[in-house]
C-alpha positions as a Markdown table, in Angstrom:
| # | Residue | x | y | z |
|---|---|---|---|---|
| 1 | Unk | 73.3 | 28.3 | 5.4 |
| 2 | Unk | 71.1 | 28.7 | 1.9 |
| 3 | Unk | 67.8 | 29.8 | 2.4 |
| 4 | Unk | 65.5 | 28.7 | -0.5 |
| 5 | Unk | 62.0 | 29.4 | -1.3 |
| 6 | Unk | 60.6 | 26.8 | -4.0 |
| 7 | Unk | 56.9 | 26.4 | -5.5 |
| 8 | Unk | 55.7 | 23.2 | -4.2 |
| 9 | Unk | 52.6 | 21.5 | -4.5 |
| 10 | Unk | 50.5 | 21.4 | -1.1 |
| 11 | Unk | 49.9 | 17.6 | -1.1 |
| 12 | Unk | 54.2 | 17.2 | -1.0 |
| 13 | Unk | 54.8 | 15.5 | 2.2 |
| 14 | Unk | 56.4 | 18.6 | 3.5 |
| 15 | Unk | 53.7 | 21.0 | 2.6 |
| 16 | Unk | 51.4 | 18.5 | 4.4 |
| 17 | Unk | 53.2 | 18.4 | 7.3 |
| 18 | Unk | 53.6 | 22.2 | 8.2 |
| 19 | Unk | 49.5 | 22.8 | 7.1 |
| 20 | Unk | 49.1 | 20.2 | 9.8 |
| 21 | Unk | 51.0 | 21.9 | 12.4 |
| 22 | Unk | 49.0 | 25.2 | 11.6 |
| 23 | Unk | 45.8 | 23.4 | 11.8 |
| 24 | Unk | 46.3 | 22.2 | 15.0 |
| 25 | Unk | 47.7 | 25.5 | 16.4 |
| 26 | Unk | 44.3 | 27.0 | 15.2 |
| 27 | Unk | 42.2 | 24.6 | 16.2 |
| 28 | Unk | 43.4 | 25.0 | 20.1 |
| 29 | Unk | 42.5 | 28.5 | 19.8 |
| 30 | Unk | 39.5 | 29.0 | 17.5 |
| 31 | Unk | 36.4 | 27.1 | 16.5 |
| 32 | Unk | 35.8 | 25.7 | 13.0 |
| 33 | Unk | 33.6 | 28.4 | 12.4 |
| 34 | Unk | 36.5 | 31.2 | 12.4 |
| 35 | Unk | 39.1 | 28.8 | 10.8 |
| 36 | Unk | 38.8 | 29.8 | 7.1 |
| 37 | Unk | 42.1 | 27.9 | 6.1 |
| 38 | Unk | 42.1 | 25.9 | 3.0 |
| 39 | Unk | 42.3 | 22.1 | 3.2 |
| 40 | Unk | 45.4 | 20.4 | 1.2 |
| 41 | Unk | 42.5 | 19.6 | -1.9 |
| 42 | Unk | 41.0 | 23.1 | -2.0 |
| 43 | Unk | 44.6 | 24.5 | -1.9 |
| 44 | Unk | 45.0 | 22.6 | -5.4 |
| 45 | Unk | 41.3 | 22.8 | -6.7 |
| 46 | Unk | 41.6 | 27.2 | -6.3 |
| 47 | Unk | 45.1 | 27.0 | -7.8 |
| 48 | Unk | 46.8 | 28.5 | -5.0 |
| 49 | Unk | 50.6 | 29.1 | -5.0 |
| 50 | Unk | 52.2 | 27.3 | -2.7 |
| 51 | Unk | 55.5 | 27.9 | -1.7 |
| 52 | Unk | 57.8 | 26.2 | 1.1 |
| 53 | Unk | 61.4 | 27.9 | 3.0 |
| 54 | Unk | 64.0 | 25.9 | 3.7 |
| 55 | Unk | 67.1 | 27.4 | 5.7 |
| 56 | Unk | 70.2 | 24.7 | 4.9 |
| 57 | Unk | 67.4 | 22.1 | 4.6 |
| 58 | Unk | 65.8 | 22.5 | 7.1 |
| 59 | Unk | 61.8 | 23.3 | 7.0 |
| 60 | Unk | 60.8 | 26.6 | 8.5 |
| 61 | Unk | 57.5 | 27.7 | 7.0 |
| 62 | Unk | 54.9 | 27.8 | 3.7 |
| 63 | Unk | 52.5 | 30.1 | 2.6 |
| 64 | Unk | 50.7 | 30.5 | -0.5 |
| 65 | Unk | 48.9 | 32.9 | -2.9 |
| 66 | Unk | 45.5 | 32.8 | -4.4 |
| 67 | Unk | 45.4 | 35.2 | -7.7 |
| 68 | Unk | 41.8 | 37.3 | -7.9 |
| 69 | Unk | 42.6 | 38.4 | -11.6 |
| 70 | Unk | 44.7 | 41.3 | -11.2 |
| 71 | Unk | 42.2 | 42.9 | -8.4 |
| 72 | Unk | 44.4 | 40.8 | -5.7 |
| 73 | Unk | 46.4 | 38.3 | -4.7 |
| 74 | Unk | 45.0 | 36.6 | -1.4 |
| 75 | Unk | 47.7 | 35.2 | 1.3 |
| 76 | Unk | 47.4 | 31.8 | 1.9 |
| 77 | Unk | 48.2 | 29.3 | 5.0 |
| 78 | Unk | 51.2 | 31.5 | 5.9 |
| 79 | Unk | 53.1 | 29.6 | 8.9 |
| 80 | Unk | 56.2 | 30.0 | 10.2 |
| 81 | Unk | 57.1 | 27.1 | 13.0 |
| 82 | Unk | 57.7 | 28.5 | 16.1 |
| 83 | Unk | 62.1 | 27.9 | 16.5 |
| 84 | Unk | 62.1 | 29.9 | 13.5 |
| 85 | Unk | 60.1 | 33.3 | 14.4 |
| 86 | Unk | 61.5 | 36.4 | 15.7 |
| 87 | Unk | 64.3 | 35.7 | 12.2 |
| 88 | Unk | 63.1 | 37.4 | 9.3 |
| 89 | Unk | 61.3 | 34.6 | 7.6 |
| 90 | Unk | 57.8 | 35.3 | 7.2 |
| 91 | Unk | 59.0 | 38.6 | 6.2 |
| 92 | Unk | 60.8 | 36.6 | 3.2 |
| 93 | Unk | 57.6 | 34.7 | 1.9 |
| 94 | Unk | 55.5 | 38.0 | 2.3 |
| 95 | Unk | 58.5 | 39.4 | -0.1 |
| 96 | Unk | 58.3 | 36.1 | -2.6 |
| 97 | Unk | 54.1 | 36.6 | -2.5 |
| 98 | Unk | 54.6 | 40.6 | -3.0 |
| 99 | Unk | 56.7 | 39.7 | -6.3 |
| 100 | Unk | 54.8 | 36.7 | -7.0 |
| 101 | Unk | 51.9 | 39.1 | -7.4 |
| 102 | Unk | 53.8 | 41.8 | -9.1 |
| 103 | Unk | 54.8 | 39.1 | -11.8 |
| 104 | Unk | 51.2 | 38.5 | -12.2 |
| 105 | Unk | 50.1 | 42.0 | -13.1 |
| 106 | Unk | 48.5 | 42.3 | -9.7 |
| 107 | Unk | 49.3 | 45.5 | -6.8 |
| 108 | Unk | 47.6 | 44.2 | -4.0 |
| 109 | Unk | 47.9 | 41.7 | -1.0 |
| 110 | Unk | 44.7 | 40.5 | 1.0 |
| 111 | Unk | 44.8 | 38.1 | 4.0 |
| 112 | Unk | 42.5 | 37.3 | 6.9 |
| 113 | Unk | 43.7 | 36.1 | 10.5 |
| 114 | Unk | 42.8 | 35.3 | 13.6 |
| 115 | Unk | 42.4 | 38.0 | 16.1 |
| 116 | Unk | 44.6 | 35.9 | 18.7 |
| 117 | Unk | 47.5 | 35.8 | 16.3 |
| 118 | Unk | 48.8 | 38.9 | 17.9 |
| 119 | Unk | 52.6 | 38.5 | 16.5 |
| 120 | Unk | 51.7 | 37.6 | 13.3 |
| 121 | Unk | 49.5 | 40.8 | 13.1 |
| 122 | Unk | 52.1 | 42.6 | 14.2 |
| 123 | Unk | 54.7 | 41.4 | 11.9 |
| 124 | Unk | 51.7 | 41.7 | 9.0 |
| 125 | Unk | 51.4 | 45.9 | 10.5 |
| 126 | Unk | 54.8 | 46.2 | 10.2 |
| 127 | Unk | 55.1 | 44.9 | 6.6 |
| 128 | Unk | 52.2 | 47.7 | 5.6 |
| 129 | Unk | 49.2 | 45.9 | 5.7 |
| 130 | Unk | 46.3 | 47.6 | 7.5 |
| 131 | Unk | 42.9 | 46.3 | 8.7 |
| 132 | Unk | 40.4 | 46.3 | 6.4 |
| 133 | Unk | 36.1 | 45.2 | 6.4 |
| 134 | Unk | 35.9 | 41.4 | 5.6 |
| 135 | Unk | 35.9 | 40.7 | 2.0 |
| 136 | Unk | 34.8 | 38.4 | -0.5 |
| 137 | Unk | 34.0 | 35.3 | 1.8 |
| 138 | Unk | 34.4 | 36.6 | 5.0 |
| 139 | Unk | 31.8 | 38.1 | 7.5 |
| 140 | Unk | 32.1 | 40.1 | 10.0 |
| 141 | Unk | 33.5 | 37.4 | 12.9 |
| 142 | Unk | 35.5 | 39.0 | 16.0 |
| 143 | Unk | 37.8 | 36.3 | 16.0 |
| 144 | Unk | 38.8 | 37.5 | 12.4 |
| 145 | Unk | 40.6 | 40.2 | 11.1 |
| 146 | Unk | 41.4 | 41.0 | 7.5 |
| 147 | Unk | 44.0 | 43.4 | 6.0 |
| 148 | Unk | 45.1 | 44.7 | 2.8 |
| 149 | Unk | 48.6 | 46.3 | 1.3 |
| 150 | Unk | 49.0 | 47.6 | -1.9 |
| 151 | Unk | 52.2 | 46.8 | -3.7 |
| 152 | Unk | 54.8 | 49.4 | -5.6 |
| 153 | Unk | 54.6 | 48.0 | -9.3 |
């Protein structure tokens, strides 16, 4: 069973589909008002980069990578659908993000997420990222949370 991560761009019919079924996830649980989630067109108009796993074909998850310089690399629409948690897989896109940013000069990982997300903050804690104040365009919202991790070089 190959697992692959591959750059894709977020308007592929793939990439679509999966920021779709994280949309909707969100939306049941948060207004638009705490869903800071970049549409398909700001994806592409910031230059994030967006990659997609695959396990033997099949689609498990995306998440993507907005560079800040070298200050920090911002995660992205990370999303693992749900018969594919509990298996190691967002821990493999944090990895291809960590080098990602390490092969752009950059030590540090950023992300904001919803306070409800409980296993994904746990899996993020477990990783090394700890909470952090809001940054750049985020405000201090209870339904948010944001978190940091520097990088080894």
């Amino acid at each position: 069973m190959p697992i692959t991560i591959t750059a894709e761009r977020p308007d592929s019919a793939d990439a679509q589909m999966l920021i779709a079924e994280l949309e909707e996830i969100l939306s049941a649980e948060y207004p638009a008002t705490s869903r800071h989630g970049y549409s398909v067109e700001k994806l592409i108009a910031q230059g994030v980069a967006f990659f997609i796993l695959r396990n033997d074909d099949a689609l498990v998850g995306c998440a993507g990578i907005q560079m800040f310089g070298d200050a920090y690399g911002e995660v992205k629409r990370m999303y693992v659908r749900p018969a594919f948690r509990g298996a190691g897989y967002a821990e493999m896109l944090l990895n291809h993000l960590a080098e990602y940013a390490r092969s752009h000069n950059t030590l540090l990982l950023r992300l904001e997420t919803g306070a409800q997300q409980h296993a994904a903050i746990r899996m993020y804690e477990r990783y090394g990222f700890y909470r952090i104040p809001p940054f750049g365009p985020y405000t201090d919202d209870p339904l948010n949370l944001c978190y940091e991790m520097p990088l080894q070089p």
